[in-house]
C-alpha positions as CSV (number, residue, x, y, z in Angstrom):
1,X,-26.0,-71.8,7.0
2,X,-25.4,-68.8,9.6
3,X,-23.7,-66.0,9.2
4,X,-23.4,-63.3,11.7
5,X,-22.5,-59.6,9.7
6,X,-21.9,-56.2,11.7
7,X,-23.7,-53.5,10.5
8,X,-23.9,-49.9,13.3
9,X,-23.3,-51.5,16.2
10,X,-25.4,-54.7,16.2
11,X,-24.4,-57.9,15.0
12,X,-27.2,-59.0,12.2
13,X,-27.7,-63.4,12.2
14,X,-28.9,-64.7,9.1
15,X,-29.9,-68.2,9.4
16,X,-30.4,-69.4,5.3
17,X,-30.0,-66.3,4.1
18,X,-32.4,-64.6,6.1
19,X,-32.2,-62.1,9.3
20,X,-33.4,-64.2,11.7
21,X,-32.6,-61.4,14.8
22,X,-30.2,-58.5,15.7
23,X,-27.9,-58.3,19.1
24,X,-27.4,-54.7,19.2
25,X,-25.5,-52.5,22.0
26,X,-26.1,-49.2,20.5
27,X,-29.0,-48.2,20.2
28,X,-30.0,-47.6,22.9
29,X,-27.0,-46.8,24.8
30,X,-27.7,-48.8,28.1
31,X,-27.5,-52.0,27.4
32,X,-27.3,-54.6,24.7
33,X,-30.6,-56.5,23.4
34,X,-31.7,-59.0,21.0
35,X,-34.2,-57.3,18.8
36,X,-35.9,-57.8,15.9
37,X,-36.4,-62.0,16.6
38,X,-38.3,-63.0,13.7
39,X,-41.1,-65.8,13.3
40,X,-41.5,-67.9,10.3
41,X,-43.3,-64.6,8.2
42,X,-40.8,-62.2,9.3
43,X,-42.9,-60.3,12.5
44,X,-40.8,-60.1,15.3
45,X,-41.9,-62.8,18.5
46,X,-40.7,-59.9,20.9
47,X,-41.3,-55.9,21.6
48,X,-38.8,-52.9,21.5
49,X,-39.1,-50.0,23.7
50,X,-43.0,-50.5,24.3
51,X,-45.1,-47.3,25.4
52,X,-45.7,-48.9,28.9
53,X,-42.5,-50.1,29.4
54,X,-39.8,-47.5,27.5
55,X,-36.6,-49.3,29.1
56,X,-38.1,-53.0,27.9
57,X,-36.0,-53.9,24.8
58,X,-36.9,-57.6,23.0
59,X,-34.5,-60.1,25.3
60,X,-32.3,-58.2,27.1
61,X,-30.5,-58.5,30.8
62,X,-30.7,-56.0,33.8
63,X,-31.3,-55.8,37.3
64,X,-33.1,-53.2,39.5
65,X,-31.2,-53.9,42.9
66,X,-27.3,-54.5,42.3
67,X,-25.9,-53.7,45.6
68,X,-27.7,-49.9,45.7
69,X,-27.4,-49.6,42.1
70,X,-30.4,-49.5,39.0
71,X,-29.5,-51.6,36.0
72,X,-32.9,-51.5,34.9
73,X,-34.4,-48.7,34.1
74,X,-33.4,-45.9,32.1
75,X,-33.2,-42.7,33.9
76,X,-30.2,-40.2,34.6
77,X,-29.3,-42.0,38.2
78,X,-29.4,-45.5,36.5
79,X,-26.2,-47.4,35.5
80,X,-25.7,-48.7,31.8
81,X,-23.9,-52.1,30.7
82,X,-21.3,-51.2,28.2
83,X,-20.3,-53.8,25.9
84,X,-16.3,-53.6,25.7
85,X,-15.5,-56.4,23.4
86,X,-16.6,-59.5,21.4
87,X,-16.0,-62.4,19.2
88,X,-17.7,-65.0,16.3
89,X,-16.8,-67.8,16.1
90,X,-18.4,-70.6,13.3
91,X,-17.4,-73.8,12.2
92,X,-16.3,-74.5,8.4
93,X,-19.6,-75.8,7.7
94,X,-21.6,-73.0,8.9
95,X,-24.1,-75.3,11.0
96,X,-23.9,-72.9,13.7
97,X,-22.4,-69.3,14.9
98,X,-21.6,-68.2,18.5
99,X,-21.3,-64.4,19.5
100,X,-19.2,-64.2,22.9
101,X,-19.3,-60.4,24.7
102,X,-17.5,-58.8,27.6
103,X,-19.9,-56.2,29.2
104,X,-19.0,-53.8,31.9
105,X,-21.8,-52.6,34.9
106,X,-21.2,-48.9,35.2
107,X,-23.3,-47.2,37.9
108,X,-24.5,-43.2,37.8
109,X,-20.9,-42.3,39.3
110,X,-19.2,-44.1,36.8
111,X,-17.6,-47.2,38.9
112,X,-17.7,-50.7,37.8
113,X,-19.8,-52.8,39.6
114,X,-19.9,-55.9,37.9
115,X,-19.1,-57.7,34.9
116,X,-20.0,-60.1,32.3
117,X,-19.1,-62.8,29.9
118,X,-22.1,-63.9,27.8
119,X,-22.4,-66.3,24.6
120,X,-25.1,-66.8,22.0
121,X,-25.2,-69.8,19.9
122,X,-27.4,-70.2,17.1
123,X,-27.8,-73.1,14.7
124,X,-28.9,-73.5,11.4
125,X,-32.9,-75.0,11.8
126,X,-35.7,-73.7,10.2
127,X,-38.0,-71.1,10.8
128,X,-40.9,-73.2,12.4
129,X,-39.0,-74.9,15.3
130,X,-35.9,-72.5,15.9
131,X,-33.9,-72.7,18.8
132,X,-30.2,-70.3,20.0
133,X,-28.7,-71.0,23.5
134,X,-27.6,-68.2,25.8
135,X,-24.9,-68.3,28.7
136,X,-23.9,-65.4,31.0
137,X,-21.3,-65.3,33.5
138,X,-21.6,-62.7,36.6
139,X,-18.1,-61.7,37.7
140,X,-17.7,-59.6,41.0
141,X,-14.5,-57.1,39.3
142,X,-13.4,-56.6,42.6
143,X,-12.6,-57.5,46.2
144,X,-16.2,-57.0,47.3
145,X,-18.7,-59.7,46.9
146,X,-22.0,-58.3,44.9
147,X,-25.6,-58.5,45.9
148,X,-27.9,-58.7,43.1
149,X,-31.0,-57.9,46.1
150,X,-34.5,-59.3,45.7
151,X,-37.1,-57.2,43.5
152,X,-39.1,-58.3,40.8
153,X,-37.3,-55.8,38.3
154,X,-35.1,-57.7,37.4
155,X,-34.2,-60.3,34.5
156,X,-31.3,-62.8,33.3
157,X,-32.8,-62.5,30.7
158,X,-35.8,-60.9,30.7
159,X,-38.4,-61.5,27.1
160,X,-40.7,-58.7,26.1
161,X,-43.2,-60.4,24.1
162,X,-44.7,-58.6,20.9
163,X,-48.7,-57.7,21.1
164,X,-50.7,-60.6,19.8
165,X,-48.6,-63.3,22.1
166,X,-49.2,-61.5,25.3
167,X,-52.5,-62.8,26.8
168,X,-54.2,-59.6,26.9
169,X,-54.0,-59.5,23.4
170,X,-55.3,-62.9,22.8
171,X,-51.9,-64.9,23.6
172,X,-51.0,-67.7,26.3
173,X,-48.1,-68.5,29.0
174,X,-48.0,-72.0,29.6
175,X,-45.3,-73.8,31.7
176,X,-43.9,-77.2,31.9
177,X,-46.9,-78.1,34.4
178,X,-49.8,-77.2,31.7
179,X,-50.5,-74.2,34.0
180,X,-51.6,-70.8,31.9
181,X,-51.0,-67.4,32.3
182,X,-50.3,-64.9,35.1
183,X,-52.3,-66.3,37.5
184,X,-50.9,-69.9,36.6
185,X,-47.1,-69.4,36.1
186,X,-46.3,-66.7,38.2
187,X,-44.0,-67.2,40.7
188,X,-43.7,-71.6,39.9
189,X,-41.0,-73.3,39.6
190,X,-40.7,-74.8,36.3
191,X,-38.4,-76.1,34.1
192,X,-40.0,-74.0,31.0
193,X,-42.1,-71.0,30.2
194,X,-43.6,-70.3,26.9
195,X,-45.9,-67.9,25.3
196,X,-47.6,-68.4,22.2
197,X,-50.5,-65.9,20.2
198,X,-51.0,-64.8,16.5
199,X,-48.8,-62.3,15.2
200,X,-50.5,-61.6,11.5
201,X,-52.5,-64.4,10.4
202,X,-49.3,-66.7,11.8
203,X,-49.9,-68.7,15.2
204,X,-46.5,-69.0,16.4
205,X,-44.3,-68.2,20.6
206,X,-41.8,-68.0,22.0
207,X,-40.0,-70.3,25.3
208,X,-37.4,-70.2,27.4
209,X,-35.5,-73.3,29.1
210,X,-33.7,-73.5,32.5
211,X,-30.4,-75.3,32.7
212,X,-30.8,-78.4,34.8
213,X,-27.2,-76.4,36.2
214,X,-28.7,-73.4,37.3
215,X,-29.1,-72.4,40.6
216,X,-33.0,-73.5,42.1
217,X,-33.8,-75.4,39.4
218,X,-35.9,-75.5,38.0
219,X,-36.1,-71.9,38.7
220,X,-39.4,-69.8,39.7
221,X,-40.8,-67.6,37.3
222,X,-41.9,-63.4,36.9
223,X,-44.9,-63.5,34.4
224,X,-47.0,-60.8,33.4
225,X,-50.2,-61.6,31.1
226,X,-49.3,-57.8,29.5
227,X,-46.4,-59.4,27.9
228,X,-43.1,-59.8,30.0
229,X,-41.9,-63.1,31.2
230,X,-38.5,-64.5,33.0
231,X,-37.0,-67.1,35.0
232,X,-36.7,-65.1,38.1
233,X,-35.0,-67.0,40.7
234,X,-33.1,-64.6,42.8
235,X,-36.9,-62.4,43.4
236,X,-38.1,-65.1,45.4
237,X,-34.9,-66.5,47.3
238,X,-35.2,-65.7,51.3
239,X,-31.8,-63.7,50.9
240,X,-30.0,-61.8,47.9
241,X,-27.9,-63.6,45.4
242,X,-24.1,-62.7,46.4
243,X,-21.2,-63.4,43.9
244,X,-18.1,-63.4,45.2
245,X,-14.3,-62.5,43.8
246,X,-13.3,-65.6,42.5
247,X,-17.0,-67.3,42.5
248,X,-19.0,-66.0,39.4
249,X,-22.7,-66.7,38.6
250,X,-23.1,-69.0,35.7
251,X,-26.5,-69.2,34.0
252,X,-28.0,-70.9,30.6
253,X,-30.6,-71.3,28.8
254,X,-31.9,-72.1,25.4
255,X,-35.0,-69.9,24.0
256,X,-37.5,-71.9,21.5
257,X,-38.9,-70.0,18.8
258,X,-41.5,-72.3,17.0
259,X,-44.8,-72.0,14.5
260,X,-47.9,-73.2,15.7
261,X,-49.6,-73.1,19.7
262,X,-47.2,-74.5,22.3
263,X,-48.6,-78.3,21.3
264,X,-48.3,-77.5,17.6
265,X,-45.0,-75.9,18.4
266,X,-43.9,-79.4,20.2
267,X,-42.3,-77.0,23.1
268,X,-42.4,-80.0,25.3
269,X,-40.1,-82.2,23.0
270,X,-37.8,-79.3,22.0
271,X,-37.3,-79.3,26.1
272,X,-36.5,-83.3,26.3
273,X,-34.4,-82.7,23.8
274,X,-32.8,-79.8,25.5
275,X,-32.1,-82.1,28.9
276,X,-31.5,-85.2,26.8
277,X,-28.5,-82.9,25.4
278,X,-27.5,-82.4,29.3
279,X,-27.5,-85.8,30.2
280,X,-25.2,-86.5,27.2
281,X,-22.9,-84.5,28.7
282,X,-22.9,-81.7,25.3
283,X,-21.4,-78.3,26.4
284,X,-24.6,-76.1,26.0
C-alpha cells in the first residue's frame, strides 16, 4: 500500500506503512528535493545539504547555465524554482501513488524563465529492491527559445549520495558497462549508473535509468567518487540544449533503490525489466 500524506510543505510516501522518502519544496526555499530516501533499515541512500556542497539536497533538479541565469546554487544572484501547484493521484488498490508538480524558474530579478511539469510514481515493492519513476517536462513560458548552456553544474536530476556509498568512503559507481567509479563512468554513455556502499552494518545503492526516449541515449554521465552522480547529457553536447515555445524537453527515468552490492542488488535485471516495460509500450 502507498499513501502519500502532506505534512509542512513536503509530501511524506509511506510504502507499507512506512516513510519510504519525503518530496519537500520548503525547506529550503529554492527548490524542491527528495530527501530523506530510506534503505531497508531506515538510513537514508542520499545526503542533505552536505558541508562541501550546502546547495546539494538528496535528488533534486537545477541547472547552473539557463540562458545567463544560476539555478544551481544558492546565493543572493541565483534564481529559485517555486513549486506553484500539485496533485496525487492513486488507484483504489493502493498499488501505486503519483505526485504531479508545476514549478516556476524565477531568476534574481524575479522573471520567469522556464517552467516545469514533473511526476513521481512510486509502487508498492519492498524495501530490498525498490523502485519510483520520475518525468519532467521543460517548457520555454514564452516567445523565446531557452538555452540550458553546457557546464557540468547542472543535473535533471542530480543524486547526492549519503557517506558510506560514495567511493571515498568505501562505496562504488558502476555502470551498465561494469566500469567503476570516477575514473570509469565519468563522462560514458550508459544506459545506467549506480552506486552501492554500507550505510550501518546494511550493504545496500542506489541507480538511476535512462529512458530509451531521451535525448542521446543512452546518455553520458557526471560522476564524482565524493558522492554526486547524474545523467548529464546536455554538459557534453557540442552546442547548448535549446527548448523552444511549443517544443518542451521531456525526460524519464526510474531510480533503483535495492539491498545488497549492485550484483546482489540485481541492478542489471531491474534495468531489463525497466526496457522490457518500454518495449511493451507501458506509459512510464
Amino acid at each position: 500500500m502507498v499513501d502519500i500524506l502532506e505534512w509542512q510543505e513536503q509530501l511524506i510516501v509511506r510504502i507499507g506503512g512506512q516513510e519510504y522518502t519525503r518530496y519537500s519544496w520548503g525547506t529550503h526555499g529554492l527548490k524542491p528535493s527528495i530527501y530523506p530516501l530510506r534503505a531497508a533499515n531506515g538510513l537514508s541512500l542520499v545526503a542533505d545539504c552536505p558541508t562541501d556542497h550546502r546547495h546539494h539536497h538528496g535528488i533534486w533538479i537545477g541547472h547552473r547555465r539557463v540562458n545567463d541565469s544560476d539555478f544551481w546554487l544558492e546565493k543572493p544572484e541565483s534564481g529559485r524554482i517555486e513549486l506553484k501547484s500539485y496533485s496525487i493521484a492513486s488507484p483504489e488498490d493502493g498499488s501505486s501513488a503519483t505526485v504531479y508538480s508545476s514549478n516556476d524558474w524565477i531568476d534574481a530579478r524575479g522573471d520567469l524563465i522556464l517552467r516545469d511539469d514533473r511526476s513521481l510514481t512510486f509502487y508498492d515493492m519492498p524495501t530490498e529492491k525498490r523502485w519510483f519513476d520520475l518525468s519532467i517536462t521543460l517548457i520555454a513560458p514564452s516567445s523565446s527559445t531557452v538555452r540550458l548552456n553546457q557546464t557540468n553544474e547542472a543535473g535533471i536530476p542530480h543524486i547526492r549520495v549519503a557517506d558510506g556509498l560514495t567511493v571515498k568512503t568505501g562505496g562504488t559507481l558502476t555502470n551498465a558497462e561494469g566500469k567503476q567509479n570516477e575514473r570509469g563512468t565519468y563522462r560514458q554513455k550508459s544506459g545506467w549508473v549506480d552506486c552501492s556502499g554500507r550505510l550501518g552494518r546494511l550493504e545496500c545503492g542506489i541507480a538511476v535509468f535512462d529512458h530509451s526516449d531521451n535525448p542521446a541515449f543512452p546518455t553520458p554521465w557526471f560522476t564524482r567518487d565524493y558522492g554526486p552522480f547524474s545523467p548529464n547529457y546536455g554538459f557534453f553536447a557540442a552546442a547548448p540544449v535549446e527548448i523552444s515555445p511549443g517544443a518542451p524537453l521531456v525526460l524519464r527515468y526510474r531510480i533503483y533503490t535495492h539491498s545488497g552490492n549492485v550484483l546482489e542488488g540485481c541492478v542489471s535485471e531491474a534495468w531489463d525489466r525497466y526496457l522490457a516495460e518500454q518495449s511493451n509500450g507501458l506509459n512510464l
